[in-house]
C-alpha positions as CSV (number, residue, x, y, z in Angstrom):
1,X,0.0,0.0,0.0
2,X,0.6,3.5,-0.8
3,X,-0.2,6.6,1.3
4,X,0.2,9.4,-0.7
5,X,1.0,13.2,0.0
6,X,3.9,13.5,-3.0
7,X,5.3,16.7,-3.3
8,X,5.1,18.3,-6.2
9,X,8.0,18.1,-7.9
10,X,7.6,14.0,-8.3
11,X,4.2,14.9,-10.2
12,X,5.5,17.8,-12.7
13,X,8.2,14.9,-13.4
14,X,6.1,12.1,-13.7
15,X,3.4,14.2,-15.6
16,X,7.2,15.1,-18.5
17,X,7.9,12.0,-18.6
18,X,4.2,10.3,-19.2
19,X,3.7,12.5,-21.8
20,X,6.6,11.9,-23.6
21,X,5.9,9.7,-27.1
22,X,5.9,6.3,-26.9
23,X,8.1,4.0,-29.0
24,X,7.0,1.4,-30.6
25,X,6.0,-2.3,-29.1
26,X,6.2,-5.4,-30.1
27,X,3.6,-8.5,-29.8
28,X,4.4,-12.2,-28.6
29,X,3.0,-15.3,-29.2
30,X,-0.2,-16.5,-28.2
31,X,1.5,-19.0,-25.9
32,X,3.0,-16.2,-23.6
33,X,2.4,-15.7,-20.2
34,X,2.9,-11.8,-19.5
35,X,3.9,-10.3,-16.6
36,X,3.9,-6.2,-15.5
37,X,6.4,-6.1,-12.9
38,X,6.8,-2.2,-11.0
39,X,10.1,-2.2,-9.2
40,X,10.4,0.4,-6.3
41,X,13.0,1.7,-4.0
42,X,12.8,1.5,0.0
43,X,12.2,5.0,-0.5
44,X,9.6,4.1,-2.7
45,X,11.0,5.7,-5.7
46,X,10.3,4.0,-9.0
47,X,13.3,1.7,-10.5
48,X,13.9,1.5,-13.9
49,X,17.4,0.1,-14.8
50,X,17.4,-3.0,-14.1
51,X,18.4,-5.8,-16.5
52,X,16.9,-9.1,-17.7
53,X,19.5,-11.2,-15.5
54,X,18.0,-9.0,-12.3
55,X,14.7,-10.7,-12.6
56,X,13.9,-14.5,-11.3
57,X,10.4,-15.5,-12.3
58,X,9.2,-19.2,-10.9
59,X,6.1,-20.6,-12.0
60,X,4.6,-23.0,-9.3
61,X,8.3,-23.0,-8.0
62,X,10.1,-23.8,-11.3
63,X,12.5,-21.2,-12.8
64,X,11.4,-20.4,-16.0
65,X,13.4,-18.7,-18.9
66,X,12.4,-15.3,-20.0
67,X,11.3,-14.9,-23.6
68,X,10.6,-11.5,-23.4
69,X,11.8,-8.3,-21.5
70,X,11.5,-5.1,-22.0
71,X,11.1,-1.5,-20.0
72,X,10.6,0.6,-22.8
73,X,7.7,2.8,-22.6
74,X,4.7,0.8,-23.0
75,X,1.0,1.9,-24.1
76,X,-2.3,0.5,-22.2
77,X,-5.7,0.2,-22.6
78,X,-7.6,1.2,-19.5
79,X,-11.2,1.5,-17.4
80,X,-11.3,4.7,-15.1
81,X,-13.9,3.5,-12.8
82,X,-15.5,5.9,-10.6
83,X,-17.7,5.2,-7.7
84,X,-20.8,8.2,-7.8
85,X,-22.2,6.3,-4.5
86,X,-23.5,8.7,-1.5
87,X,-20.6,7.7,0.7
88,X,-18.2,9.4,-2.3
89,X,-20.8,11.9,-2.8
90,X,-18.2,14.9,-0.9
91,X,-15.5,13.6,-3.2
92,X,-17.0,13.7,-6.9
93,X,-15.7,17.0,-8.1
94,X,-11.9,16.2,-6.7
95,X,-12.7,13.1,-8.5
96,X,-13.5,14.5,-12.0
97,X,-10.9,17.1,-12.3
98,X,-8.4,14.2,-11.2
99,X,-9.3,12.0,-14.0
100,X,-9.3,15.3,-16.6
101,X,-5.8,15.7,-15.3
102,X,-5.1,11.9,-16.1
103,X,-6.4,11.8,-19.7
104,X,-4.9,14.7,-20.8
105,X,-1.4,12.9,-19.9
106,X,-2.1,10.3,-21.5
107,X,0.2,9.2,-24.3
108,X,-0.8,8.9,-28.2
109,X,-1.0,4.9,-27.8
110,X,-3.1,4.8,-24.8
111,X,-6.9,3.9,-24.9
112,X,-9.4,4.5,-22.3
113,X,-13.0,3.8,-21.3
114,X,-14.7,6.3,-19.0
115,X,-17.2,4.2,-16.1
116,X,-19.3,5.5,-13.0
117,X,-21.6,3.8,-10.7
118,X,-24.8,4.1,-8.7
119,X,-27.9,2.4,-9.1
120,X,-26.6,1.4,-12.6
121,X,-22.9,0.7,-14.2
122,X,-22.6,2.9,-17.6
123,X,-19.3,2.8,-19.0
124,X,-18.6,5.1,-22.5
125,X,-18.0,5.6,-25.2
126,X,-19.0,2.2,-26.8
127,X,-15.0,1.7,-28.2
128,X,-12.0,2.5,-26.1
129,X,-10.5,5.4,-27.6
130,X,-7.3,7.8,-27.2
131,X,-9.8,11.1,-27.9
132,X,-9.6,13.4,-24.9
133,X,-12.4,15.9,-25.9
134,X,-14.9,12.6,-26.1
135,X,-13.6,11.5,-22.6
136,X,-13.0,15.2,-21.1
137,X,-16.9,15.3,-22.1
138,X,-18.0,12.1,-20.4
139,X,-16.3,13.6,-17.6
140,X,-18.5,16.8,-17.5
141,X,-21.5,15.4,-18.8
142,X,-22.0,11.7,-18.6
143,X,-21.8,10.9,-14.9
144,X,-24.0,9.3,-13.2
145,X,-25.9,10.6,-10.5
146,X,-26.0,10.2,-6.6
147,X,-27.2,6.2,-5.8
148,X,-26.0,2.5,-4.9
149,X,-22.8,1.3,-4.8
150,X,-22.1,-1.8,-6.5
151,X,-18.3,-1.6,-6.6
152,X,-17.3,-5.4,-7.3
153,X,-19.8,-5.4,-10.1
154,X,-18.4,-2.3,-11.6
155,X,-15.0,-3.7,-11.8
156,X,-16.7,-7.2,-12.9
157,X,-17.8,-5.2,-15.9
158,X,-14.9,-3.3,-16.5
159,X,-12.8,-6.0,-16.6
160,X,-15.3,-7.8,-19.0
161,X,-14.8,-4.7,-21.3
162,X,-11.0,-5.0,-21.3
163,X,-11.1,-9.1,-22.2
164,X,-11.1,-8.4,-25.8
165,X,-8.3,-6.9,-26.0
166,X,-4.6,-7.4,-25.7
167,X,-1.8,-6.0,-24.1
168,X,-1.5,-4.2,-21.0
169,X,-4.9,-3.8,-19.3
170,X,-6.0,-1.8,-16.5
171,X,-9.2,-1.2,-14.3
172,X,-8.4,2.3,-12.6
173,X,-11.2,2.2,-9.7
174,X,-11.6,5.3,-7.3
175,X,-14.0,3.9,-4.5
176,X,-14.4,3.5,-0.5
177,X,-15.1,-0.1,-1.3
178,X,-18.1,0.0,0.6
179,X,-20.3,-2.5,-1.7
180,X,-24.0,-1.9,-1.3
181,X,-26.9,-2.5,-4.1
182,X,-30.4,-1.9,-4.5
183,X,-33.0,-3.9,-5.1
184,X,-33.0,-2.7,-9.0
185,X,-29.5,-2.7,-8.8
186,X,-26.7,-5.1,-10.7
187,X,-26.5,-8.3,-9.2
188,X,-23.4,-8.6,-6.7
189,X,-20.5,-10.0,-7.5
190,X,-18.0,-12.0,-5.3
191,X,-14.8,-11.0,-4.5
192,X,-12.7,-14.0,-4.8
193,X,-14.9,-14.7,-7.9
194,X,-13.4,-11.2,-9.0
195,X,-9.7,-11.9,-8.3
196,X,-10.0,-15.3,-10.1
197,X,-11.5,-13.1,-13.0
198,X,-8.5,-10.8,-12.9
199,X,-5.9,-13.7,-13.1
200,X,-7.9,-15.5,-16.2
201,X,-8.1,-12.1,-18.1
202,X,-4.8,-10.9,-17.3
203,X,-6.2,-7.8,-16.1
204,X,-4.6,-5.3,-13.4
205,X,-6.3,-3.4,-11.4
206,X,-5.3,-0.3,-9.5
207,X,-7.3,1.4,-6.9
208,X,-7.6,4.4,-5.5
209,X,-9.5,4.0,-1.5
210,X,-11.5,7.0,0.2
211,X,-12.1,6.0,3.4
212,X,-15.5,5.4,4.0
213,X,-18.0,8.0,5.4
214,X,-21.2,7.0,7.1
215,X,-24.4,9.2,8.8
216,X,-25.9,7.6,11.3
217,X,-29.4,8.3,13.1
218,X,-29.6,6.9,16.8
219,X,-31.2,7.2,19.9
220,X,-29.6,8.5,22.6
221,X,-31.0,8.3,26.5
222,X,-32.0,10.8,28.1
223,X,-32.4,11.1,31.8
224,X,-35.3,13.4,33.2
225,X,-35.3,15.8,35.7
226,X,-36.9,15.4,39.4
227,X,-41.2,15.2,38.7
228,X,-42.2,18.6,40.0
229,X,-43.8,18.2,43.6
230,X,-47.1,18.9,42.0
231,X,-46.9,16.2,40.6
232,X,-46.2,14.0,42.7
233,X,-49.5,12.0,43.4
234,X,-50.8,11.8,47.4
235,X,-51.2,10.0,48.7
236,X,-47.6,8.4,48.3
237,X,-48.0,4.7,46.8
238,X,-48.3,1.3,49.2
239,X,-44.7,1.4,51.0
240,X,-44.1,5.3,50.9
241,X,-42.4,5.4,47.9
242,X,-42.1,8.2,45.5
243,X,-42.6,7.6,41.8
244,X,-39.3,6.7,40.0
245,X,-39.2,8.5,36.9
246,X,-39.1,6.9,33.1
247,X,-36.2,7.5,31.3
248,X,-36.5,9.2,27.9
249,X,-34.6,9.1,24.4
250,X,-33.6,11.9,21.9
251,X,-32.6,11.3,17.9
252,X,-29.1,12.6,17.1
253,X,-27.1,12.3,14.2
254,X,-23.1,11.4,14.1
255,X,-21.3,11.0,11.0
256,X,-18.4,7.9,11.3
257,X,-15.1,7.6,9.4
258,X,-13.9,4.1,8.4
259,X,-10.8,3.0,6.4
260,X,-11.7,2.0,2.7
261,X,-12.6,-1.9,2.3
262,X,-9.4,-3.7,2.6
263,X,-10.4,-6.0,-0.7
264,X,-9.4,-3.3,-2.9
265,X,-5.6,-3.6,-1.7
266,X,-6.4,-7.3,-2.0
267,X,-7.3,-7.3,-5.2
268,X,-5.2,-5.0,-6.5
269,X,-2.0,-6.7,-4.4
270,X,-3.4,-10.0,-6.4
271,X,-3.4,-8.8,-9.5
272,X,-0.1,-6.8,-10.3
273,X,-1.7,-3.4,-10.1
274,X,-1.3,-1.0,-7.3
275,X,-3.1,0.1,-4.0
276,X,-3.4,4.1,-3.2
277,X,-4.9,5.2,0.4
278,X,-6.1,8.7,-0.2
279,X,-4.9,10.8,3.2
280,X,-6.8,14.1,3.6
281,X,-3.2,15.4,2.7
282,X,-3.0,13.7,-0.2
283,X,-3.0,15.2,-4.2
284,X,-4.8,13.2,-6.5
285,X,-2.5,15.0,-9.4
286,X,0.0,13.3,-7.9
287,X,-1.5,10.3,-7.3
288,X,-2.6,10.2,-11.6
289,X,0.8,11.4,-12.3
290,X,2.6,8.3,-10.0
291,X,0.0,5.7,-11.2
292,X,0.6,6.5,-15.4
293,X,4.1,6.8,-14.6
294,X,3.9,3.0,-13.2
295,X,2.0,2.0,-16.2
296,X,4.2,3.0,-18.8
297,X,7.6,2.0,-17.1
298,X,7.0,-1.0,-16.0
299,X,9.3,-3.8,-17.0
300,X,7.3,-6.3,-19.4
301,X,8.6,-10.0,-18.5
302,X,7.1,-12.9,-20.7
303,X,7.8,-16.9,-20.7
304,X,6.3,-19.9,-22.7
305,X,4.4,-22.1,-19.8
306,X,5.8,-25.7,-20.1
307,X,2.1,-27.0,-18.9
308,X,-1.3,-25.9,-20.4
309,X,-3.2,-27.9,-17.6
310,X,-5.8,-25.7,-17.3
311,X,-5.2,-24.8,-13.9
312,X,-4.1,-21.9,-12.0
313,X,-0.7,-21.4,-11.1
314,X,1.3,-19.5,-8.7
315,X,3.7,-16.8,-9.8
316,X,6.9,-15.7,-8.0
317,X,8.8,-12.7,-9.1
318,X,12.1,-11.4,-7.6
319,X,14.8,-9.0,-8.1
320,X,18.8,-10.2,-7.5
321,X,19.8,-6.1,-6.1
322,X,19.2,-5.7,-2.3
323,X,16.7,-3.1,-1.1
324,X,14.0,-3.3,-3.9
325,X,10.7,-4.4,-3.8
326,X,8.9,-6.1,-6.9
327,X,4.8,-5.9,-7.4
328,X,3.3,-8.5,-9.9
329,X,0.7,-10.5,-10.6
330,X,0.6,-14.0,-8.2
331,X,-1.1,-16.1,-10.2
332,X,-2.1,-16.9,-14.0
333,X,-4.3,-19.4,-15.5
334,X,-2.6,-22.2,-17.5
335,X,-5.4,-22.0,-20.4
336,X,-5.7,-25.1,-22.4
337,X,-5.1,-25.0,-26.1
């Protein structure tokens, strides 16, 4: 996980060097297994010079031979998901002008899909496209407004809409992870089912987590004061007792602050992508600028699988240098021919 208050030299950087042309890629075999590694720093600085012979990649504890390696600047196709529930509700205009600031660094090879959802999950246009006045516009027009919050179904569907396609795929998802639904809603969807769906589609997802704001209405007791001696009855009751007096209630209204669901950083952790806590200190520029900057210098590792069994296996990925921390995908499934 990443808590995030970067300063902003990092983001003018990041924002140079993401927008920057891209050079061109290559494609690999169908055969491939593909694997987006983001190699940081203890300081958590990005690390981008590392060689093939740095990386050790074990597939259900084997070693396997890399086919493919590069860290050359790499285009994606992407999902910016955003979450238009009530709990987000104080967030949405950060939110917007965030995303603008993230397609208009996008580079000329990058495609994107614009989503929100509430009591329904609209994602647009119908093609994922590298035109910032058509996404700029479903930014300032297209939203949805205030409802539900169906956020594994969201990411369900945006991953859906990537499966199509090839190459690096991303679901960008800003959200508390508080999943709700209505009754007319779309139907929930499982989070393991989700992280299974991830691995089969090759998909990474990165999240952004609000932490979760609730309003709550509850009574509170309230203790009278002494009955006025006029009304206290007389004759006293059987015993000599005075009347005890009833306690009362009163409605008040609190509002409670909880940290965002912890299966976003799950999911994200699980499938190679990246986990952003959004600190009330935090810049969401920054956090745009750092997240495109992962995507398009990551290093691009890529093996032929000696076993299409059809199962899932377990990925390992290291580094040799001391000090560095590797973030990958864990798993991929061994598709039959």
């Amino acid at each position: 996980m990443i808590r995030v208050g970067l300063a902003g030299a990092l983001a003018a950087a990041a924002v140079a060097l993401v927008t920057a042309q891209a050079p061109p890629t290559f494609r690999a075999g169908a055969d491939l297994v593909s694997i987006y590694a983001t190699v940081t720093d203890r300081a958590g600085r990005l690390v981008t010079d590392l060689t093939r012979d740095d990386f050790e990649v074990r597939d259900n504890g084997r070693r396997q031979p890399l086919t493919v390696f590069t860290n050359d600047l790499q285009p994606f196709s992407a999902v910016v998901m955003i979450d238009r529930s009530g709990s987000m509700a104080g967030h949405f205009e950060l939110v917007r002008e965030a995303a603008a600031t993230f397609v208009h660094h996008l580079l000329a090879g990058d495609r994107l899909r614009i989503g929100s959802f509430s009591q329904d999950i609209v994602i647009s246009p119908d093609t994922f496209t590298s035109d910032r006045d058509v996404l700029l516009g479903i930014l300032r027009e297209e939203l949805q407004d205030v409802g539900g919050s169906p956020v594994w179904a969201a990411i369900d569907r945006s991953i859906a809409a990537l499966a199509a396609g090839s190459g690096r795929r991303v679901v960008l998802i800003f959200s508390d992870g508080d999943d709700t639904r209505s009754d007319k809603g779309p139907a929930p969807v499982d989070l393991d089912r989700l992280i299974r769906r991830a691995h089969e589609h090759d998909v990474m997802v990165y999240a952004i987590g609000f932490n979760i704001v609730e309003t709550q209405r509850m009574a509170v007791p309230v203790r009278p004061g002494p009955l006025p001696p006029i009304l206290v009855p007389r004759p006293f009751p059987p015993g000599g007792r005075r009347p005890i007096a009833q306690w009362g209630t009163r409605s008040v209204t609190r509002t409670i602050t909880k940290p965002p669901h912890p299966g976003l950083e799950k999911l994200a952790g699980e499938s190679g992508g990246g986990y952003f806590a959004m600190s009330s200190s935090g810049s969401l520029d920054a956090i745009f600028a750092r997240v495109a900057e992962e995507l398009h210098r990551q290093y691009w590792l890529g093996f032929t699988p000696s076993s299409r069994d059809g199962k899932t296996h377990r990925l390992e990925v290291k580094v040799r240098r001391s000090g560095l921390t590797v973030r990958a995908r864990r798993d991929y499934v061994a598709a039959e021919r």
